[in-house]
Structure formats: C-alpha cells, structure tokens
VEXKOLSE-36302 format. One line per field, with one value per residue (C-alpha): residue number from 1; residue in one letter; x, y, z. Coordinates in pm, 1 decimal. Layout:
<rs>
num	c(NUM, ...)
residuo	c(A, ...)
X	c(X, ...)
Y	c(Y, ...)
Z	c(Z, ...)
</rs>
This chain:
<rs>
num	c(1, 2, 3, 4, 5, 6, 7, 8, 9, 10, 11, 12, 13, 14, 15, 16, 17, 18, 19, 20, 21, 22, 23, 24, 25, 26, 27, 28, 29, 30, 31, 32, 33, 34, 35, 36, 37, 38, 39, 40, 41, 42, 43, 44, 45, 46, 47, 48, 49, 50, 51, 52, 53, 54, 55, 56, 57, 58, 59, 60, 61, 62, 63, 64, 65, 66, 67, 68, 69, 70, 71, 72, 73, 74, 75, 76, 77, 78, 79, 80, 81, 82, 83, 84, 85, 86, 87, 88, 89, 90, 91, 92, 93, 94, 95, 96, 97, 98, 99, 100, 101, 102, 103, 104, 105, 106, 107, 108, 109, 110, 111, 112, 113, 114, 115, 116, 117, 118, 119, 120, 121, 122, 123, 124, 125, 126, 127, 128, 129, 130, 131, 132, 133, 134, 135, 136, 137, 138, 139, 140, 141, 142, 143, 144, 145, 146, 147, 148, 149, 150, 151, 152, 153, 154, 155, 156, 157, 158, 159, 160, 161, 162, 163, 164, 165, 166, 167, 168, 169, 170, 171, 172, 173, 174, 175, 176, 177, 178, 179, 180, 181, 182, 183, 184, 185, 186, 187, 188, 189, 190, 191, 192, 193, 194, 195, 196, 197, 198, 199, 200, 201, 202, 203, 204, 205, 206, 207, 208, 209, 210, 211, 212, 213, 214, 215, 216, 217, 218, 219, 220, 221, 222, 223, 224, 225, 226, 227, 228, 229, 230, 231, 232, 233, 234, 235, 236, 237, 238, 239, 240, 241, 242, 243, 244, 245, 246, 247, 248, 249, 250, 251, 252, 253, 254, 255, 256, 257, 258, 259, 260, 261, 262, 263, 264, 265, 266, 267, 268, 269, 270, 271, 272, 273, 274, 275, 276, 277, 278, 279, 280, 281, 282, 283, 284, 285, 286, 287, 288, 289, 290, 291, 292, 293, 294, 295, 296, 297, 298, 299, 300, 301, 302, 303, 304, 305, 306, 307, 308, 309, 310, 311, 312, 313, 314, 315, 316, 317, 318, 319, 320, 321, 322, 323, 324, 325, 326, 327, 328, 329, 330, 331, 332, 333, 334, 335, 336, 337, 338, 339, 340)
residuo	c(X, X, X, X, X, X, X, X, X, X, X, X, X, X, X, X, X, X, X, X, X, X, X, X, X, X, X, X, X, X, X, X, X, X, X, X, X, X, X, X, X, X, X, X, X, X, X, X, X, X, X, X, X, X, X, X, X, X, X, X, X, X, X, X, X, X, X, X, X, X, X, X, X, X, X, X, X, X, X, X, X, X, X, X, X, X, X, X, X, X, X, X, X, X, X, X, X, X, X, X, X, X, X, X, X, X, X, X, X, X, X, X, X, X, X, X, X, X, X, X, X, X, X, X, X, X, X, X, X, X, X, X, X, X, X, X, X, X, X, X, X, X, X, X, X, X, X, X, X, X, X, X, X, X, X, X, X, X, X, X, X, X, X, X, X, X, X, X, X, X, X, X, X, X, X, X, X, X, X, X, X, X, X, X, X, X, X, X, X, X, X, X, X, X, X, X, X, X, X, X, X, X, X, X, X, X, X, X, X, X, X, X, X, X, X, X, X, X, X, X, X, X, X, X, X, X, X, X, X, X, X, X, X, X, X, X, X, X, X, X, X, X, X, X, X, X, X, X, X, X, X, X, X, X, X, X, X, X, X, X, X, X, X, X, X, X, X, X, X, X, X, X, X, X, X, X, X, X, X, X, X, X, X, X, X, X, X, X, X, X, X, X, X, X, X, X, X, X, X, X, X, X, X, X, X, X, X, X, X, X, X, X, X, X, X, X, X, X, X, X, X, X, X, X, X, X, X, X, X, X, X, X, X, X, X, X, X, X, X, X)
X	c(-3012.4, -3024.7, -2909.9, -2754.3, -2846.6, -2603.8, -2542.7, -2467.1, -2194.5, -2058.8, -2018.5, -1872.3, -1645.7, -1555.2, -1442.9, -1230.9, -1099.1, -957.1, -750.3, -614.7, -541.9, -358.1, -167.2, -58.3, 86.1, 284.4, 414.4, 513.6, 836.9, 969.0, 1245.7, 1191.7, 1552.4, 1505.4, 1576.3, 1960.7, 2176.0, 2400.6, 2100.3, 2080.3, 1692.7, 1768.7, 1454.7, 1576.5, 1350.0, 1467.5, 1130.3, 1106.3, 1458.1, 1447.3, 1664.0, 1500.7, 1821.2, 1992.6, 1722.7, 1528.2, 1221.7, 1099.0, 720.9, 715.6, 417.5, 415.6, 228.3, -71.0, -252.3, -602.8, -746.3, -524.4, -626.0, -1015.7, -900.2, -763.4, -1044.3, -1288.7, -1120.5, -1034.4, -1409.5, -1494.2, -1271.1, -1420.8, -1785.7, -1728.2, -1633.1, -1942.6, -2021.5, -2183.6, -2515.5, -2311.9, -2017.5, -2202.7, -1921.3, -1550.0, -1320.3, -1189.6, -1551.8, -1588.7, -1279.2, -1215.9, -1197.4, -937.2, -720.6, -791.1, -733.0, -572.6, -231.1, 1.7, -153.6, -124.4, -64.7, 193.3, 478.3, 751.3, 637.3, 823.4, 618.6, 748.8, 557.7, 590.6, 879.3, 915.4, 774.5, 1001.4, 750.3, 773.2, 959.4, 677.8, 426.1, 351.6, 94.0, 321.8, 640.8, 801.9, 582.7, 695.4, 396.4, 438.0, 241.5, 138.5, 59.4, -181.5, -189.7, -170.6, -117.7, -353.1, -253.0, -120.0, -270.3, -504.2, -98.0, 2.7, -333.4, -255.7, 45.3, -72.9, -330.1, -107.1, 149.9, -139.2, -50.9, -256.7, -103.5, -216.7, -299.1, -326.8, -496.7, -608.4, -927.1, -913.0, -781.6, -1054.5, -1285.9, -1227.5, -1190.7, -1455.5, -1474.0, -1119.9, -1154.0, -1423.6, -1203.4, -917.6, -1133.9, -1334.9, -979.6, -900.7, -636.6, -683.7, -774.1, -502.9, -545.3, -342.5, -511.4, -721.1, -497.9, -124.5, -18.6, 284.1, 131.6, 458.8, 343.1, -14.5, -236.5, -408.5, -732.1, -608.9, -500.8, -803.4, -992.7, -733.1, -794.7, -1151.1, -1278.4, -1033.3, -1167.0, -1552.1, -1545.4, -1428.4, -1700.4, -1989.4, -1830.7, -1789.9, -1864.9, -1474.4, -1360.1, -948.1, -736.5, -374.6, -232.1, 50.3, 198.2, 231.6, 584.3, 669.1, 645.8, 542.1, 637.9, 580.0, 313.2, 178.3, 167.6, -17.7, -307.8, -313.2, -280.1, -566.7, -757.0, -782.9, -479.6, -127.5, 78.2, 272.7, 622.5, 856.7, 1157.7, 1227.0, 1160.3, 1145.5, 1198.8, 986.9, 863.5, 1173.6, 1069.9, 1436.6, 1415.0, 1330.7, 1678.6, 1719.8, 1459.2, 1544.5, 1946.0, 1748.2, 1631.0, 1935.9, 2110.1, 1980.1, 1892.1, 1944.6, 1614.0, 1417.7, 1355.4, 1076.4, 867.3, 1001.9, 708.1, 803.4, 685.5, 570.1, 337.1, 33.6, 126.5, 521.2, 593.2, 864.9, 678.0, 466.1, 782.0, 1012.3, 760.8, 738.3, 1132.6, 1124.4, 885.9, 1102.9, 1308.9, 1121.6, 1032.6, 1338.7, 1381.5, 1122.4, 963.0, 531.5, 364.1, 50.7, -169.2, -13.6, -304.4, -213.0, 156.9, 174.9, 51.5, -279.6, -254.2, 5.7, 336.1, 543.8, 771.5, 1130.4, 1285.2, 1033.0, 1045.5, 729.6, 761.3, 514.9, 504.4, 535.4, 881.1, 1040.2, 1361.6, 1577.5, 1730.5, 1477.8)
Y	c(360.6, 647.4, 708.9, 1008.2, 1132.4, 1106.1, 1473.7, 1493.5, 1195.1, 1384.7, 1738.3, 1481.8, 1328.0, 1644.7, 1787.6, 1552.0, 1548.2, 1882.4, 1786.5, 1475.7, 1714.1, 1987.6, 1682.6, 1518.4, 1798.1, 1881.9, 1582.6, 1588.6, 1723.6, 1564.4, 1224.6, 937.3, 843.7, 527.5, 497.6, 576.2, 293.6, 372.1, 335.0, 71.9, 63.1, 62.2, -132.7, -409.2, -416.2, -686.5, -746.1, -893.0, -841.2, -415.6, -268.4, 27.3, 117.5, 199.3, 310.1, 650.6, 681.1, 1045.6, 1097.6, 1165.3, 1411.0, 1779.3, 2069.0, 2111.2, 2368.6, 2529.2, 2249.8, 1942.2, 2018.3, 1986.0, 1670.8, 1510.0, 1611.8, 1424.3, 1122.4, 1112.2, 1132.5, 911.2, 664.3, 684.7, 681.3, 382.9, 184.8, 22.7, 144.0, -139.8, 16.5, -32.0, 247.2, 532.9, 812.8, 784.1, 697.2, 1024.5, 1136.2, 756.1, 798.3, 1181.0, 1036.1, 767.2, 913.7, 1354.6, 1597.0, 1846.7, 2050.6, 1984.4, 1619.4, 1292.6, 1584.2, 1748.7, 1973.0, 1772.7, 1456.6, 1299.6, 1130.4, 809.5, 493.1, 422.2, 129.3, 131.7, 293.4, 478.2, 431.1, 710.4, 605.1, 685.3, 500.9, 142.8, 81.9, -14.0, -49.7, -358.0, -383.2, -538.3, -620.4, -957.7, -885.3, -1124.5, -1018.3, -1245.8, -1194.6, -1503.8, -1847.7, -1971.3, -2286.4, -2221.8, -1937.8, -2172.9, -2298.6, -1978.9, -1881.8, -2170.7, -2090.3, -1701.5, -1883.7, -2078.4, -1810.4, -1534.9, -1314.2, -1101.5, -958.5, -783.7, -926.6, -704.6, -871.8, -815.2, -815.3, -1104.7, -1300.3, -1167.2, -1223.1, -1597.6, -1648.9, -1476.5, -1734.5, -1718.2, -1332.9, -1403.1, -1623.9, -1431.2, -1151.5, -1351.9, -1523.0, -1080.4, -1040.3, -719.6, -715.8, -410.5, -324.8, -468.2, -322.1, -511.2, -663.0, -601.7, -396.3, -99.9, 152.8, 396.3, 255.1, 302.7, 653.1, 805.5, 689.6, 356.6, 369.7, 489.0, 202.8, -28.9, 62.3, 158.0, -170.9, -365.3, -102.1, -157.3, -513.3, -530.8, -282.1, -492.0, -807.5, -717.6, -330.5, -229.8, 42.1, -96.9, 236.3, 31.4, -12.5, -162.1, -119.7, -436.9, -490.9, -233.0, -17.3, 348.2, 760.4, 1136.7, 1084.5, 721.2, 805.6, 1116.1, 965.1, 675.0, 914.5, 1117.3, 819.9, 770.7, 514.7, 465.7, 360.6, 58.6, -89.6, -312.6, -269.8, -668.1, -840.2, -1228.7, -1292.9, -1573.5, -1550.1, -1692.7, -2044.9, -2152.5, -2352.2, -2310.3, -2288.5, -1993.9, -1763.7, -1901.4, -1759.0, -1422.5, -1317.6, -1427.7, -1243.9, -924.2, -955.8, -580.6, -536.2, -750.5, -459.5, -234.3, -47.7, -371.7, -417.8, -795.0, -938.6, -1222.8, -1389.7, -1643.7, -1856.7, -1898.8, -2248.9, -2255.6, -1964.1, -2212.5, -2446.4, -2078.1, -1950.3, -2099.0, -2071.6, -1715.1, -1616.6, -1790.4, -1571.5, -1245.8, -1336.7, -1408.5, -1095.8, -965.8, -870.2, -904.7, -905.4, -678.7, -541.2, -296.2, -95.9, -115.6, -0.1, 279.7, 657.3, 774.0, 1126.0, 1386.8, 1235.9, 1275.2, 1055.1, 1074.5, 865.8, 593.7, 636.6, 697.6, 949.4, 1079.7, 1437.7, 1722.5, 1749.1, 2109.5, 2167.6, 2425.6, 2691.7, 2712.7)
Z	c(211.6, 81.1, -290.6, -474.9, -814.6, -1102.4, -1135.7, -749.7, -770.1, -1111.6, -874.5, -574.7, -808.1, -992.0, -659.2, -553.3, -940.9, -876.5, -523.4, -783.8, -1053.1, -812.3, -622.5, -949.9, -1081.5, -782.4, -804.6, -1190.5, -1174.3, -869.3, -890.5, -596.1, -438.2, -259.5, 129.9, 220.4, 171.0, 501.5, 713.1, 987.7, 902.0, 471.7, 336.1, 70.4, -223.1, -475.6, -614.5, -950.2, -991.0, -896.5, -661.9, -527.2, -318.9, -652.5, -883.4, -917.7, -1086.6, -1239.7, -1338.2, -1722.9, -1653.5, -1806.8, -1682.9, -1949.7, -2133.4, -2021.3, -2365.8, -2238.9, -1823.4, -2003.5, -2129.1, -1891.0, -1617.3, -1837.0, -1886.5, -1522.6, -1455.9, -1731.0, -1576.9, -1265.8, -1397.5, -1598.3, -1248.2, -1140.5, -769.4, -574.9, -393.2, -70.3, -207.9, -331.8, -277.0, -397.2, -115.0, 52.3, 134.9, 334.1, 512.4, 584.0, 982.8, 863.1, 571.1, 603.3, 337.3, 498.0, 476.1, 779.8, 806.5, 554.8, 252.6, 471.7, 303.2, 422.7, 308.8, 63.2, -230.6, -119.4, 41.9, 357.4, 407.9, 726.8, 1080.1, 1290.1, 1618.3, 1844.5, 2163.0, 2391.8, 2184.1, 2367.4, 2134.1, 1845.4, 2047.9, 1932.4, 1673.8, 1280.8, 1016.9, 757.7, 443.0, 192.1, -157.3, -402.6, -727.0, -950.7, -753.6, -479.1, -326.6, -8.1, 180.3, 431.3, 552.9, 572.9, 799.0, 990.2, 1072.1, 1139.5, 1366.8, 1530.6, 1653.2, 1710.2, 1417.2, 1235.8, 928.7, 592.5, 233.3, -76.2, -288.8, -647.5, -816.1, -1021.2, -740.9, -495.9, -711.1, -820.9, -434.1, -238.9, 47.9, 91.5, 148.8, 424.7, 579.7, 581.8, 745.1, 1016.5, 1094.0, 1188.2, 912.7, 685.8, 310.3, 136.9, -269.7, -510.2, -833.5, -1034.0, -1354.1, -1194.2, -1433.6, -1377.4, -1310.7, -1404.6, -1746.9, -1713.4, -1794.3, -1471.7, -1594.8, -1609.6, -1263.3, -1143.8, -1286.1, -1144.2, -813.8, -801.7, -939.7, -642.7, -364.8, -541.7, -484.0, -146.5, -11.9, -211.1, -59.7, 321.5, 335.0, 414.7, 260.7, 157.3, 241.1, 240.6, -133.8, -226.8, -617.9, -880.5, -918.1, -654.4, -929.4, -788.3, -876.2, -750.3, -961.3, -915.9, -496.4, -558.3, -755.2, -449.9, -131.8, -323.1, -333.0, 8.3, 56.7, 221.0, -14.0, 185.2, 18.8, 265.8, 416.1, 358.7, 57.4, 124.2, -227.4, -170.6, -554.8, -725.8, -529.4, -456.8, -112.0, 262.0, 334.6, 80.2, 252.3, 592.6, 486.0, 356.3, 685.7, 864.8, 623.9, 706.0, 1059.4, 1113.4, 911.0, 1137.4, 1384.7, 1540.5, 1277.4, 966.1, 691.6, 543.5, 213.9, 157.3, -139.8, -70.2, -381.2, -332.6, -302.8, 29.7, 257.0, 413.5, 529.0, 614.2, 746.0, 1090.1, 1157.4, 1044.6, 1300.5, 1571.2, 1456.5, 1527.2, 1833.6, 1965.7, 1907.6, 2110.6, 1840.9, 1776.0, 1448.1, 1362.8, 1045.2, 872.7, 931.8, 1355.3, 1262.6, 1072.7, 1141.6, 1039.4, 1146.0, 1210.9, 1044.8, 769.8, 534.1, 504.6, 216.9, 302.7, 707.0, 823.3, 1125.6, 1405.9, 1370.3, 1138.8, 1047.8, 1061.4, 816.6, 919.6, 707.4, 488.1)
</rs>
C-alpha cells in the first residue's frame, strides 16, 4: 500500500483544516432551537434528564484575530497529528469518503441546512426504498452485559440496526464488534471518553473522534461516517466540526429512556405513550447495557410492526446526497425559502 510522506499528510490535513476553520466559524454565532413542539413528527429527547424540545444551545465561539486564527490552526493540526493513523487510514476522513459524505455547496453543506442533526427522515413519497422505513439505535458506552440478547432478538425478527459505540468500549470488546458486523448491523462513533463536547475545545473533539474512527478502520477497514454526541450534547459549532469530518450527525426522534433501568413495563408504557412517534422516517434509542431493553424489546417491535412499519441501519434511512435539514427533519431536496 502505498504510503504518504509526513509533509504531504501535514498539506492534506492543512487543507481540510481550512474547510473546518471556515465551517466553524459560520457556525459561531448561530443558536440551535430544537424540533417544533406542535409537530406530529416532534422528536422526544429526554436523555440524561435534557429536554431538547425546550432548551437552546448557542456556541460560545468568537471570531478571532489574524495571531489567535494561527493558533488555533496549529493546535487543530497538532490534535490531529498526535492521533495515531493505523497503516490502513492514511488520509483524514473527507478525502476517503468524498463519494459517500461530498464537500460541496448545494449538497450535505447546503445553505438551507440548519446546523442541527438529523432526528428524523421525512422519506420522499416516491421513494420505495425507505418507504416505511424507522431505524432502532443502540448506543454503548459504559455497561456490556446484554448486547448478544439484544442481537438475538435483532436476529430473530430480521433487523439490522446501528450501534455507536465508543472507543474504550470498542476497544475492550473487539470480538463483539466483529460480531456485530458479520451479524450485518453497522458500527456509528460515539467519541472516544464520552465527554460533552459543548464543554470540550475543538482539538479535543478532534481527538475524540479521530481515535474512535482510527480504531474502527485498523479493526475491520470501515471508515464510521454516522456520529452520534455523548449526552446528546451538540451546537452550531459542535455539528460543524462533525459534518467537516466526514459524518452525519444522527440524534433520535424517540428516546427509550432505557438508561434510568425502571422496568419492562415502564419502557413498554414509553412507546405506547407516544405512539405518534413510532412512524415512517422514527430514529429510536436504545443502550446495549440498560438492564430492561432486552425483556421490552421484543414487545416493542410487535409494536412497530403492527404498524407496518420495518426496521433498517441508520445508514439505509437517511439521505446521503441532495437534502437539507429543517429543525432536525432531514428532507430530500434543496430547500428554496421564499422572500428572501
């Protein structure tokens, strides 16, 4: 395989530095307002306790000076530099995935696209591909006791779905990764630590998710391009570092609240609760390690597909190309505003 030089990753890197740097600071002075609350389709996010229906979140970020923009380039670079990149990843991830995830106005970086995550798919009527279609994510970060249930469950109803995983978990369970994979699930980033990241440095973040994405490509050559934020934490400024990374940032429009480990019958009562969220386009979370998912779990997705309703990776949901996000909606299409 061929192998670049250092100075030729320092140029690559410095490149895509600059598309970061121009992104980020678009993105400083902007304020995230959560889905609408009068929607049919309003995601619930309760995680951890945070209500993302009520609660904005505003980058701190300034515009800097010609000595602090010098500054900040190298320690972006530094931070990237000092993330060890296995011989199978020799380029950051935009220039492995320009086919996947492209760089270009009027596309994923479109002008209308709110610097949101994507909660939820609208799927375009005439698209039979995804029609019907709702994703169930599990995240694992800490606890690992009962994700071979939860597979067997997946298994036994002919679901595929999405982990995001972090590195400390991946990494203390590599076999479980290759199972999850040969079993045709999909690995997503979770960072490496779990930390906020709307308390963390850009450098910081970049380490985060470099060292996640790293260890995934050494493991089974996939490049991760689906991220999903510790805590559910995200900002203008947060999304712009991970869509110029080469990832979708992915929230849900359900939160199971399957974390606070308070019975089946709770998280059975959760989803019956807000049936109207259990609908085309529906991202649901889930955790590997909660103690009642694997008993819910199975009733829930009688549930769904009662509803006529069929569960797929994230990554066979949601738009890759040509769409644009409105207060968390992901939508086919470039979206034209009038009156402006």
């Amino acid at each position: 395989m061929y192998k670049l030089s250092k100075n030729a990753k320092i140029v690559i890197i410095n490149c895509l530095l600059s598309i970061i740097i121009l992104n980020s600071l678009a993105f400083a002075s902007n304020v995230i307002i959560a889905p609408n609350s009068n929607s049919s389709n309003t995601p619930v996010s309760s995680h951890n306790d945070s209500s993302f229906e009520s609660q904005s979140i505003a980058s701190s970020s300034e515009l800097l000076n010609d000595e602090a923009m010098q500054a900040y380039v190298k320690e972006i670079a530094d931070a990237f530099m000092s993330v060890e990149l296995p011989q199978k990843c020799n380029l950051p991830t935009p220039f492995i995935q320009t086919s996947v995830h492209p760089n270009k106005e009027g596309d994923y970086f479109g002008k209308f696209t709110d610097d949101m995550p994507i909660f939820n798919v609208d799927v375009d009527e005439n698209d039979e591909q995804r029609k019907n279609c709702m994703c169930l994510t599990f995240d694992s970060a800490y606890i690992n006791k009962y994700t071979y249930d939860i597979l067997d469950i997946l298994d036994k109803y002919d679901i595929k779905s999405t982990f995001f995983m972090t590195y400390e978990f991946m990494e203390k369970n590599p076999k479980q990764i290759m199972d999850i994979i040969k079993r045709g699930h999909e690995i997503g980033n979770h960072s490496t630590t779990h930390p906020d990241f709307n308390k963390s440095k850009d450098s910081k973040i970049v380490k985060e998710v470099m060292k996640a994405h790293n260890y995934i490509k050494d493991l089974v050559g996939v490049n991760m391009c689906l991220f999903r934020f510790p805590f559910g934490s995200y900002s203008p400024r947060t999304v712009g570092l991970l869509k110029n990374m080469g990832y979708y940032p992915i929230q849900w429009t359900l939160d199971s609240i399957d974390w606070k480990n308070t019975g089946k019958n709770y998280l059975i009562n959760r989803f019956l609760g807000n049936d109207d969220l259990l609908v085309e386009g529906s991202i649901i979370l889930f955790h590997n390690g909660a103690t009642y998912t694997p008993e819910a779990l199975p009733e829930i997705i009688e549930m769904i597909y009662n509803k006529g309703l069929k569960c797929v990776k994230v990554s066979d949901m949601i738009y890759h190309h040509d769409f644009h996000i409105l207060k968390g909606h992901q939508i086919k299409g470039q979206f034209a505003r009038s009156n402006e």
